[in-house]
C-alpha positions in Angstrom: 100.6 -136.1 67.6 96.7 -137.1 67.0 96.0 -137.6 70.4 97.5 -133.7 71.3 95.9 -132.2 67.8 92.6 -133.7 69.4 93.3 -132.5 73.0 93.9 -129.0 72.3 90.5 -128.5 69.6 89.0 -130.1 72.4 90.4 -127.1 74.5 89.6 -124.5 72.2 86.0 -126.0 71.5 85.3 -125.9 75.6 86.6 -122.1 76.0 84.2 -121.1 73.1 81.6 -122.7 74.6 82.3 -121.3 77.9 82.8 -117.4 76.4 79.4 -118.1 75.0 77.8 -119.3 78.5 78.6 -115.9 80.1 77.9 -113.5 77.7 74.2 -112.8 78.7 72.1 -111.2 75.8 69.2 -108.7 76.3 66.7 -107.0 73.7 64.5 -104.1 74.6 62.5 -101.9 72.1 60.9 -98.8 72.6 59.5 -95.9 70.9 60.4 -97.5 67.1 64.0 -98.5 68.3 65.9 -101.8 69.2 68.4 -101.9 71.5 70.6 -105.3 71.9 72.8 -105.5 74.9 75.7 -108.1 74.8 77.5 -108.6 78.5 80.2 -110.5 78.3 81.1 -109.7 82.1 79.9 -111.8 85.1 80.0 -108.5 88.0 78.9 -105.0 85.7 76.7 -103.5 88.2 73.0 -104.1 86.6 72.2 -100.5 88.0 74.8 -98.8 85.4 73.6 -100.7 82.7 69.7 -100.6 83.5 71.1 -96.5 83.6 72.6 -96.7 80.1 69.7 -98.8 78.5 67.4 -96.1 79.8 69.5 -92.8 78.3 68.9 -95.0 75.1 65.9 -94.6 75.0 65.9 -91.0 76.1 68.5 -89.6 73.9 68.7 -91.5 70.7 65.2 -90.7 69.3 65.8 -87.3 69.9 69.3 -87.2 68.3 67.7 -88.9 65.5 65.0 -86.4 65.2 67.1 -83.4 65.7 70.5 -84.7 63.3 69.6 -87.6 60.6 65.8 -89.1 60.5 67.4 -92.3 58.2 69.7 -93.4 61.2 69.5 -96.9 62.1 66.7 -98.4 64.0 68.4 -101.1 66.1 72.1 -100.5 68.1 73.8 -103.0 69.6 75.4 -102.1 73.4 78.5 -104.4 74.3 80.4 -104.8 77.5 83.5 -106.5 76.7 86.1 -106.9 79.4 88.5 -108.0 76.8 88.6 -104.3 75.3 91.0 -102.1 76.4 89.7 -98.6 75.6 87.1 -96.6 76.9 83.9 -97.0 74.6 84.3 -96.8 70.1 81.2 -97.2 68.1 81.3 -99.4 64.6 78.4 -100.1 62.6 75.9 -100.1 64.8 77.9 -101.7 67.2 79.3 -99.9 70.5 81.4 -101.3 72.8 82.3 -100.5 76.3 84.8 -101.0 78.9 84.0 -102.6 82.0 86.9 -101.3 83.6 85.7 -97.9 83.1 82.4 -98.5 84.4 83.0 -100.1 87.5 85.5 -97.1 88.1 83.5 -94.3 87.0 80.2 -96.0 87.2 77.7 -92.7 87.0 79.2 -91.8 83.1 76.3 -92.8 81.4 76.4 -90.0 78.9 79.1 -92.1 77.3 75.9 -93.3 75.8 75.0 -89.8 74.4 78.6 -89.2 73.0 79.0 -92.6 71.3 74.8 -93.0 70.0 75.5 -89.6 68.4 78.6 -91.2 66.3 75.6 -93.6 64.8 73.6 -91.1 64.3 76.6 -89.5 62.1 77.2 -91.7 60.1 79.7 -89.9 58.2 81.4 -91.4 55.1 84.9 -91.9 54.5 86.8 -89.0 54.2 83.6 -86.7 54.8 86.2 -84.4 56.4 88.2 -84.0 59.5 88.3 -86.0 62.6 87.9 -83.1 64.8 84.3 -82.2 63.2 83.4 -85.6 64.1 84.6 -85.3 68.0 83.5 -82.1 68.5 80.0 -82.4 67.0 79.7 -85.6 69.6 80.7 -83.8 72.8 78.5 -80.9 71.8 76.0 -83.0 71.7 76.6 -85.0 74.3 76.9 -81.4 76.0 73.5 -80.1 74.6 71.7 -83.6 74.9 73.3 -85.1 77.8 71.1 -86.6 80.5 73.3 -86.1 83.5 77.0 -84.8 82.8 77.0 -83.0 86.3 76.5 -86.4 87.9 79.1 -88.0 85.7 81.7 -85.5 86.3 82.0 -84.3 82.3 82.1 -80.5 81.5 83.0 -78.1 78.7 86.1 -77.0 79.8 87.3 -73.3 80.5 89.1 -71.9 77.5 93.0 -72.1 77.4 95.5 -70.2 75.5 97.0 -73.4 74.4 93.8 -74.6 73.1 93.0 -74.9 69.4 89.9 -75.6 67.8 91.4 -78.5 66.3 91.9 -80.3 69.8 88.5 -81.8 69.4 86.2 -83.3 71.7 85.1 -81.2 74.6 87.8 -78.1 73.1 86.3 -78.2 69.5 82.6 -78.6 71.8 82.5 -75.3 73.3 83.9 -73.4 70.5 81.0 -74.7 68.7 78.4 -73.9 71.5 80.1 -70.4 70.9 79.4 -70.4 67.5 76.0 -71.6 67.7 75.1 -68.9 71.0 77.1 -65.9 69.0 77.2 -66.3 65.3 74.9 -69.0 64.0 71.9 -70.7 65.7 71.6 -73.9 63.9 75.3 -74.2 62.5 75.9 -77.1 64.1 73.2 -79.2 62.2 74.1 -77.9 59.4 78.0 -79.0 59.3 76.7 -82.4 60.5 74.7 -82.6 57.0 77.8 -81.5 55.6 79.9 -83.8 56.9 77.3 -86.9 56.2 76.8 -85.8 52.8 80.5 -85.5 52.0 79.6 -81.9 51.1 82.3 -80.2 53.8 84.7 -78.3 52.8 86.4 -75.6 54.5 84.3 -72.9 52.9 81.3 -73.5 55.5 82.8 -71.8 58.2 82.2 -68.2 56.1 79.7 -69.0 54.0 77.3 -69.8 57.7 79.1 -67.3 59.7 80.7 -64.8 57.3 84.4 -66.1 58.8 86.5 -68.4 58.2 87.4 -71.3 60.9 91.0 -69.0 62.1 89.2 -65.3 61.9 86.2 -67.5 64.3 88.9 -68.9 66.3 90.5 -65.4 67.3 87.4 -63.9 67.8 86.5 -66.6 70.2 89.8 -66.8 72.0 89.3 -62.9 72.5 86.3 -63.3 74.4 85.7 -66.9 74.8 82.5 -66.7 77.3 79.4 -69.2 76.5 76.2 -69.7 78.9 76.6 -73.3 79.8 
């Protein structure tokens, strides 16, 4: 019974060791920010992640400028072949799928969508979910350093749609907003949202509408200059 006990910690010991040998770490700084990238792969194209490195660097100081000036300073990037979606950002900390990468290896602006979630920052319960989506594919629409080349759009308006869809849907009724009713509305739910100030009240007191009477007007003529 020793003699296994010892055998299989032996095992688990060697297979941390190993997970340890091929994750490859990188720092690079630039412009007042750090960014760590953790690859735990052995094949990820170093093109795509040189890529993704460099729209770092490009999009996160603005973001920070434009959105919340007291986001962090340092990110961490990780490529973990073990995760099973496409990209989630946690405390500083975003990880990415492999998978998705070597299949769709020119959607760098992942970067843009997921940096922008840091840049959030939004407390618990700082309002809905859909806020939070949107605002990051508007941005990542707005901010984006090659969408076209990664295949992403805003996509055409659909009766079925509601602004509560989020991402990309929520996105370009927001661009709608900002081009028809309110230049600068978006920032100012963000600050909303991270100050747990939101409330549904915004929507009219920015725009003189509620979210629904915005909503109907947009789905009425739903045309935005992209």
């Amino acid at each position: 019974m020793k003699k296994t006990t010892f055998l299989w910690c032996c095992l688990l010991a060697s297979a941390t060791v190993l997970g340890q040998e091929t994750a490859r770490t990188d720092s690079f700084s630039k412009k007042g920010y750090q960014l760590i990238v953790i690859d735990k792969t052995t094949d990820l194209d170093p093109n795509v992640k040189q890529r993704m490195v460099d729209a770092f660097f490009v999009v996160y100081p603005k973001l920070a400028k434009a959105y919340n000036k007291k986001t962090l300073k340092r990110v961490t990037f990780i490529y973990d072949p073990a995760y099973t979606g496409v990209a989630e950002c946690a405390n500083g900390r975003i990880t990415y799928s492999p998978t998705w990468l070597k299949r769709n290896p020119n959607d760098i602006d992942m970067v843009t969508h997921e940096t922008m979630h840091i840049v959030q920052s939004y407390p618990w319960g700082a309002g809905p979910g859909w806020i939070t989506e949107g605002i990051a594919d508007y941005v990542r629409h707005t901010t984006g350093v090659d969408n076209k080349g990664g295949g992403w759009s805003l996509p055409e308006f659909k009766k079925e749609h509601s602004y509560e869809n989020a991402y990309r849907v929520t996105a370009r009724f927001l661009l709608w907003i900002e081009q028809t009713k309110k230049k600068g509305f978006v920032k100012k739910l963000d600050a909303a949202m991270r100050t747990k100030t939101y409330s549904p009240a915004i929507w009219a007191e920015l725009t003189g509408k509620n979210v629904d009477e915005l909503w109907k007007e947009y789905s009425e003529n739903p045309t935005v200059k992209l």
